[in-house]
N, C-alpha and C positions, 0 to 999 in steps of 0.2 A: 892544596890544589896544585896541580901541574899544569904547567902554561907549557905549548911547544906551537914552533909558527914558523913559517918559512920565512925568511929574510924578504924574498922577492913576490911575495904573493901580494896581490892586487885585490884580490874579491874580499879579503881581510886586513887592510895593512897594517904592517907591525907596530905602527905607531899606535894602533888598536890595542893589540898585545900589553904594548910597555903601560901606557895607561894603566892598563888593569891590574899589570904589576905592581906600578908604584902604586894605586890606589890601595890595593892587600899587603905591600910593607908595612903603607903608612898606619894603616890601621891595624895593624902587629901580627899581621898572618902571611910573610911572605909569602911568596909560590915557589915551588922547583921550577925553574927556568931553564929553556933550551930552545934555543935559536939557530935553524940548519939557514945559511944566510945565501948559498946555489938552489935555495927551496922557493917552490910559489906556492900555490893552495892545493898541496899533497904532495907527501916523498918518493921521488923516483929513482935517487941514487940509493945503490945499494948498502953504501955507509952511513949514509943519513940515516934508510929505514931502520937496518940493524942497530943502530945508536936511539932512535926512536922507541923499540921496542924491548929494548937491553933500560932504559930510562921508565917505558911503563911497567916491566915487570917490578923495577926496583919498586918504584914507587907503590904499585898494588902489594906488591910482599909488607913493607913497610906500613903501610894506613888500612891493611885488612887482617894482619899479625898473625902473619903465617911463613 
């Protein structure tokens, strides 16, 4: 799973996030985590977004093996 959350988003807050994190450590399947922490609920900066999707390619390449 890949977890990614804005640091400052309100309509999900990150404490939401971390939860769900630790809950998929604890039970042995961490997430790829990424936390843009000038973000709220969507990325507007432009390093955020390209780090956002520079992080889903990875990940799709990786978990679809290609």
């Amino acid at each position: 799973m890949l977890l990614i959350h804005g640091g400052k988003d309100k309509r999900a807050p990150l404490l939401q996030a971390e939860t769900m994190r630790d809950a998929l450590a604890k039970a042995g399947h961490p997430p790829e985590w990424f936390v843009a922490p000038s973000e709220a609920h969507g990325f507007y900066d432009t390093a955020n977004v390209t780090e956002f999707y520079r992080r889903l390619e990875a990940f799709l390449a990786k978990n679809l093996g290609q």
